[in-house]
N, C-alpha and C positions, 0 to 999 in steps of 0.2 A: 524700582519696578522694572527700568528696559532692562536690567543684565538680568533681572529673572526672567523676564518674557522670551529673551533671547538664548537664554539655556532651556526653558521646557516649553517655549509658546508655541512649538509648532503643532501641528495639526495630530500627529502620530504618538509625539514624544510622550506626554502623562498618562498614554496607555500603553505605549513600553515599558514605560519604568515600574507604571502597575503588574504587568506584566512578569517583568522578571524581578520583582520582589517577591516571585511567584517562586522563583529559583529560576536557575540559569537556563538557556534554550539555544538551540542552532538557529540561524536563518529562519530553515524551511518549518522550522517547530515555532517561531513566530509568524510566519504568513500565513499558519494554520489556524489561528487561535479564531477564525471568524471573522474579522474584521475585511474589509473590503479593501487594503493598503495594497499596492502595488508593488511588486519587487522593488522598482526603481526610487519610489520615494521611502521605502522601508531599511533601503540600503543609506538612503541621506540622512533618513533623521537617525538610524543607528550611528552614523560618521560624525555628524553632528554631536552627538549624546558623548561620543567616544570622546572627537577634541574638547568637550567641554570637562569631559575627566567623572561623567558620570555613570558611563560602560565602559566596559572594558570588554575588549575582543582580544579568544583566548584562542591560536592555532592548536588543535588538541592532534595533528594528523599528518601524513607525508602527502603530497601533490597528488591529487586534488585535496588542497586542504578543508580539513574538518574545521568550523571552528565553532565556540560555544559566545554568547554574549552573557553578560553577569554584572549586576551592578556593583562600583567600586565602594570600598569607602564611604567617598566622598558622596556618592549616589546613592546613598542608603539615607544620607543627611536631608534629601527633599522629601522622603517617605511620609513626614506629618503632612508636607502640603498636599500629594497628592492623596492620602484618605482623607482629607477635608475636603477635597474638591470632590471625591467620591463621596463623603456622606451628604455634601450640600446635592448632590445630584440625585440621590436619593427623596432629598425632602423635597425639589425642586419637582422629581415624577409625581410623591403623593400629592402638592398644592397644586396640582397642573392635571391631575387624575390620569397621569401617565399609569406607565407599568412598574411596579416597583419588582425589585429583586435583591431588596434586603435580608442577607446573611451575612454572618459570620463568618463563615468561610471566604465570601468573595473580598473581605479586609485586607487591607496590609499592614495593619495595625501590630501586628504579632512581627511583622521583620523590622517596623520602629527600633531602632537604638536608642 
């Protein structure tokens, strides 16, 4: 359980990965998505995601570099946990009379390997 907490427990990480199972995005095309993350901690947990071999940052551009995030591989391989954790949070709104926003579309069930 710690080297799983320690590859996706951070605060940001299992809505990155959500994220870009979404398909791949720049930076500024993640700090857009809504979420209230900060450059500064979205650039860590990206670094973080990176050394742990589950992004990968691609320079697509000459100085100032372009670059895209994408998950690798091997980052494709947590995608059950995090739609589990997505559908539990789902039923966790309706038993709790939150908001739900169950769809299909918001799955990442479809980029599972």
């Amino acid at each position: 359980m710690a080297a799983a907490f320690t590859a996706i427990g951070g605060k940001w990480k299992l809505t990155l990965l959500y994220w870009l199972a979404h398909g791949e995005s720049h930076f500024a095309g993640l700090r857009r998505r809504g979420a209230p993350i900060t450059p500064k901690v979205l650039a860590e947990q990206l670094r973080e995601l990176e050394a742990d071999g589950l992004v990968e940052r691609v320079v697509t551009g000459p100085v100032p570099a372009r670059v895209i995030y994408r998950l690798t591989p091997y980052g494709a391989t947590v995608l059950p946990v995090v739609e589990g954790v997505r559908v539990w949070g789902e039923a966790h709104l309706q038993r709790t009379d939150g908001q739900s926003v169950s769809d299909t579309a918001m799955s990442c069930a479809s980029s599972i390997v």
